[in-house]
C-alpha positions in Angstrom: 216.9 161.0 119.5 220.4 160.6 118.4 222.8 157.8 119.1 225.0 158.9 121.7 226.5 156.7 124.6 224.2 158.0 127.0 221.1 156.7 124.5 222.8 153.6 124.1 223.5 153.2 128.1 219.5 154.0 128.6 217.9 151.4 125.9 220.5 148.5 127.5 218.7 149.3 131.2 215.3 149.5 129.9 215.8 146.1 128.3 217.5 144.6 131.7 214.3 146.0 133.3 212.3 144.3 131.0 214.0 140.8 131.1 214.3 141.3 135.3 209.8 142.4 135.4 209.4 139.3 132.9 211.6 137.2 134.9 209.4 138.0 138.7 206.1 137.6 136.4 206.9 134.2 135.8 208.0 133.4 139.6 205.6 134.8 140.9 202.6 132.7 138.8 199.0 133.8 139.9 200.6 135.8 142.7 203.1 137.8 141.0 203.5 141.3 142.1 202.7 142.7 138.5 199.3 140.7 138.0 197.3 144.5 139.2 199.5 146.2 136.9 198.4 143.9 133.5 195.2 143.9 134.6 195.1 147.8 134.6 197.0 147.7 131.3 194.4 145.2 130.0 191.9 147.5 131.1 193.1 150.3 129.4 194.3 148.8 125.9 191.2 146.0 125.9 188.8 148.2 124.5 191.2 149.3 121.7 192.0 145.6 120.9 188.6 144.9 120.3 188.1 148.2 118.1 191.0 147.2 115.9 189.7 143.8 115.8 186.2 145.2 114.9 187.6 146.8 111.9 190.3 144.2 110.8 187.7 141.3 110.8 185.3 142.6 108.8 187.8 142.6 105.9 188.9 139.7 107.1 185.3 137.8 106.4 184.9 139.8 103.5 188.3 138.5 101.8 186.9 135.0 103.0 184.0 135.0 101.2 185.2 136.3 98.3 187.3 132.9 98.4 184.2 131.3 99.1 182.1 133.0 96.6 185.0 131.7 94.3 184.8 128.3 95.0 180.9 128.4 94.7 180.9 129.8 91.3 184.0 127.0 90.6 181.3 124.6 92.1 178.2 126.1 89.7 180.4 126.2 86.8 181.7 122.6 87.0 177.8 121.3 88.3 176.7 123.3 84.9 178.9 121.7 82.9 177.9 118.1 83.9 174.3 119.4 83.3 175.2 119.8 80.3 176.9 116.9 79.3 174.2 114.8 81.0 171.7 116.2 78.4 173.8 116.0 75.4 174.1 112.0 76.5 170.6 111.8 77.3 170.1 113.3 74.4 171.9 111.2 72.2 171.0 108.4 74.2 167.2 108.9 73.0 168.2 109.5 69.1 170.2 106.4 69.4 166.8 104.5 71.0 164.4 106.0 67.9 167.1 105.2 65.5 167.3 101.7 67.1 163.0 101.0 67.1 163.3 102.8 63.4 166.1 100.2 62.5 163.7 97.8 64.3 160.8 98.3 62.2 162.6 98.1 59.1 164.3 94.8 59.6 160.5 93.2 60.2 159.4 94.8 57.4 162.3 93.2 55.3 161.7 89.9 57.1 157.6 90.1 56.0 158.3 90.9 52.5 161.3 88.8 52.2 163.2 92.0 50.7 167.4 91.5 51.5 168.0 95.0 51.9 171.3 97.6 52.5 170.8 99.5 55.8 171.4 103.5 54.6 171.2 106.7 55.9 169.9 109.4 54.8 172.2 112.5 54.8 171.0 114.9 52.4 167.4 116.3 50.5 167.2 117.7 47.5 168.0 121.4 46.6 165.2 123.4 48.2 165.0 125.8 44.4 164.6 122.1 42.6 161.4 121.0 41.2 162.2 117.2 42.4 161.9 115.7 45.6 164.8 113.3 46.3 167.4 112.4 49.1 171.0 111.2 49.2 172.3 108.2 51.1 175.7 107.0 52.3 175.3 103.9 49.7 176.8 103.5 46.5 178.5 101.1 44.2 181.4 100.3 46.2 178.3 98.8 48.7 176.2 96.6 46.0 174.0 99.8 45.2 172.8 100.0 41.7 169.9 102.3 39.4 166.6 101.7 39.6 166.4 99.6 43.3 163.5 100.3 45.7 163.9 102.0 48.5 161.9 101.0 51.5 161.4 102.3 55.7 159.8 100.6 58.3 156.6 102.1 57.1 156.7 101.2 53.1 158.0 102.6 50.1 159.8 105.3 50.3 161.1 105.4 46.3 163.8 104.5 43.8 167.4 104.8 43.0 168.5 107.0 40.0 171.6 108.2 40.5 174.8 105.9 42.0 178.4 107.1 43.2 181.1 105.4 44.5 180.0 106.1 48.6 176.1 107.7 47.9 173.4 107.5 45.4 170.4 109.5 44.8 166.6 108.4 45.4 163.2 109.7 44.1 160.7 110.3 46.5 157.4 108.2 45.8 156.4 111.7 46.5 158.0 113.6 43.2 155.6 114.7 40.4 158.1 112.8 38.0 157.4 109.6 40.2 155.0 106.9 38.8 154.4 103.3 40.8 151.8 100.4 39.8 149.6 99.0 42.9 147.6 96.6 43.8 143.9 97.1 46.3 144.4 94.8 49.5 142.2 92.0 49.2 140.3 93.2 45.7 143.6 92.9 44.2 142.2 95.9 41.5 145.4 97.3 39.5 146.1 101.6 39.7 149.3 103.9 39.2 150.1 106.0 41.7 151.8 109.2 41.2 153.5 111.7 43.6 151.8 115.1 44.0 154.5 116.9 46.5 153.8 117.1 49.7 150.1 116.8 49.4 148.5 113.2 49.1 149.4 110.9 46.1 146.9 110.3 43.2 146.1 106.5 42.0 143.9 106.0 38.7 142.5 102.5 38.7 142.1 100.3 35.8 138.5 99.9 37.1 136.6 102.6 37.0 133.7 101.0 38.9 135.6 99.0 41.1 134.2 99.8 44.5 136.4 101.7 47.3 136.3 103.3 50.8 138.3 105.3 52.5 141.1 103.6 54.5 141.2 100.6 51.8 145.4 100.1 51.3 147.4 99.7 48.5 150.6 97.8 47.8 153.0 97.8 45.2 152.2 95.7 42.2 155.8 95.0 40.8 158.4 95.6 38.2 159.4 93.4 35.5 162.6 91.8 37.0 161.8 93.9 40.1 162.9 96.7 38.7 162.4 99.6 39.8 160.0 98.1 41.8 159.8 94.8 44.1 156.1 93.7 45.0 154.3 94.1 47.9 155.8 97.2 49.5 152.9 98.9 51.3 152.4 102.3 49.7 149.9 103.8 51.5 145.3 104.2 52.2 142.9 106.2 50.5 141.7 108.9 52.0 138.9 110.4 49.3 137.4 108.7 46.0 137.0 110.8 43.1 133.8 110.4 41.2 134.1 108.6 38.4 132.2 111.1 35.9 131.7 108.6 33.6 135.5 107.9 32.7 136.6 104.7 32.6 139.7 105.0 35.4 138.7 105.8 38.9 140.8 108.5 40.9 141.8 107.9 44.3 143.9 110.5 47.0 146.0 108.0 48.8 148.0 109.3 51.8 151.4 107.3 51.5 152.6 105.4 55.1 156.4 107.3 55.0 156.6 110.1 56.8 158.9 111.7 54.2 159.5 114.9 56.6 161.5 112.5 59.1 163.5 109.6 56.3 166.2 108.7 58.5 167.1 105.0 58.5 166.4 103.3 55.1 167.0 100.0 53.2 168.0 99.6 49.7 166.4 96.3 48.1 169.5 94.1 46.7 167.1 90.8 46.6 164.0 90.8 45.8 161.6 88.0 47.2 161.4 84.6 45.8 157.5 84.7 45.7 155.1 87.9 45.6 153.9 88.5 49.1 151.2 90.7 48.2 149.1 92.0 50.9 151.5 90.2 54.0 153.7 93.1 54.8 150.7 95.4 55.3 150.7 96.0 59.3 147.7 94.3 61.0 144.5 96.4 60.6 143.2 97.6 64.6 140.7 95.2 65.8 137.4 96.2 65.7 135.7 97.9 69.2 133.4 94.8 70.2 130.0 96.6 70.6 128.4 96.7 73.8 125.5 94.2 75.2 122.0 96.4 75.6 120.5 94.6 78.6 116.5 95.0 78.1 114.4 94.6 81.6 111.0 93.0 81.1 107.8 93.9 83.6 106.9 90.4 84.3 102.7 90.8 84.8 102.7 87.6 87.7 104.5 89.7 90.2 102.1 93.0 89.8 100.7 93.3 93.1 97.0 91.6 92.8 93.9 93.9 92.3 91.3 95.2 95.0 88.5 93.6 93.9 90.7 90.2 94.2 91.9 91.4 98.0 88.1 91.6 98.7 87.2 88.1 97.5 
C-alpha cells in the first residue's frame, strides 16, 4: 500500500475505532456489547493458540531440561569429586593408623629391650639387578646415625648400618647372603650364626650339634663386642625344620625371621644399647596353651539294676 493521505486518513480511524470498541468493552464489564463478539473470536483463534503452544512448549521443556540435565551432571561431577576426596582421606587416614600401631609396636619393643632408638623411614630398596638386599632410610649423620648400628621393627631385627650420609644411610637386610648374626636358643641358651639366604628362610649352624630342637623354638641375638654391629637380645626369628646332623659336629637349623622384610616401613636405629643383656624378655609372649577338655566317664551302678525274677517270686 503506499503512503498517501488517504492511507494515512484510514490507519488514524481504524485506531480511533479501536480506542472507542476498547473504551465500551471496559464500560460495559460482563455486559459489554462486544462480549459475543470475543467469544466468537476466541472460538475461532483458541484452537490455533493451543497448536502454537503445542509446538512452542515442547522446545520449551526440552531447553529446560537441558539446563536441568546441566545442573545434574554439575551435581554428579561435584558429588564425584567429594567421593573421591573422601577415599583419598580415608585412605590416608588408615595408612596413617597402621603406621601409628607399626610405630606402636616398635616403641614397646625398644621399651623391653631397653634399646634408645632413632625413628626412620624407609624410602628406598636396593637395586632390583644387585646381588644384595638392603634399604635406605631418611637417617644419617647429621641425626646421630653411624656404621655398623642395628636396625630393629616392631617385630625384631631387621639388619645393620653400612653405609651413612649426611640425611640417609644404607642397611643390610638380616636377609642378605653377605649377612652373618650370632644367636642365642630361648631358654637353652645354645650359641648359632645365622645367615641370610634371600628371600627364603635363614640358616643357623649351632655350636652344638646334639643340642636338642623343635620346630617353633626362637632365637635371639647373642651380641656384639661393644654392641656393635649387634645389641643383644633382638628377636630374630623360629625354626621351622632341623637338619640332621650327619654326624657333623654343628647342627643346621631353617629359621623363618619375625620381619616381614616385603612391608619395612617404620624402623629404629639403635643409638644406646641396653645397660644389661635382656636375653629372651623382648620375645612376644608364646599363645597359651588350648586347656584340654574334661572326658566325663558314666558308670552302670549294679544296685539300681532292676532286681531279678526269681527274687520278684520270693
Amino acid at each position: 500500500m503506499r503512503d498517501t493521505r488517504e492511507s494515512r486518513l484510514l490507519l488514524v480511524l481504524l485506531v480511533a475505532i479501536a480506542f472507542a470498541l476498547i473504551t465500551v468493552d471496559i464500560r460495559g464489564g460482563e455486559d459489554s456489547p462486544l462480549d459475543g463478539a470475543r467469544h466468537a473470536a476466541a472460538s475461532v483463534f483458541g484452537p490455533v493458540e493451543d497448536g502454537v503452544a503445542s509446538a512452542v512448549d515442547p522446545v520449551g521443556n526440552a531447553v529446560a531440561a537441558v539446563r536441568e540435565s546441566g545442573d545434574r551432571h554439575d551435581r554428579v561431577r561435584r558429588l564425584e569429586e567429594e567421593n573421591t576426596k573422601l577415599k583419598q582421606r580415608l585412605g590416608n587416614s588408615a595408612r596413617d593408623r597402621a603406621r601409628s600401631a607399626e610405630l606402636d609396636k616398635l616403641l614397646k619393643t625398644a621399651g623391653a629391650g631397653q634399646y634408645g632408638i632413632k625413628g626412620a623411614q624407609v624410602i628406598g630398596i636396593g637395586a632390583a639387578q644387585g646381588f644384595s638386599w638392603t634399604v635406605t632410610i631418611d637417617m644419617g649423620s647429621g641425626d646421630g646415625i653411624r656404621r655398623d648400628m642395628t636396625v630393629i621393627n616392631g617385630d625384631g631385627l631387621v639388619g645393620r648400618v653400612t653405609t651413612v650420609g649426611s640425611s640417609t644411610a644404607t642397611v643390610l637386610l638380616a636377609i642378605d647372603p653377605d649377612f652373618t648374626v650370632g644367636t642365642r636358643m630361648e631358654g637353652s641358651g645354645e650359641l648359632g650364626f645365622a645367615t641370610g639366604r634371600g628371600d627364603r628362610s635363614l640358616h643357623v649352624q649351632l655350636l652344638n650339634g646334639k643340642a636338642r630342637i623343635k620346630k617353633g623354638d626362637r632365637m635371639v641375638t647373642f651380641g656384639s663386642q661393644a654392641d656393635k654391629p649387634f645389641v643383644p637380645g633382638v628377636p630374630v626369628g623360629k625354626v621351622v625344620g632341623v637338619d640332621p646332623t650327619g654326624g657333623d659336629l654343628t647342627r643346621t637349623l631353617r629359621v623363618r625371621p619375625y620381619v616381614r622384610f616385603s612391608k619395612l616401613d617404620i624402623v629404629g636405629v639403635v643409638v644406646q644399647p641396653p645397660r644389661a643383656n635382656p636375653r629372651d624378655s623382648v620375645l612376644p609372649p608364646k599363645p597359651a596353651k588350648p586347656k584340654p577338655t574334661p572326658t566325663v566317664t558314666v558308670t552302670a551302678n549294679p544296685s539300681a539294676t532292676a532286681t531279678s525274677p526269681a527274687a520278684n517270686r520270693s
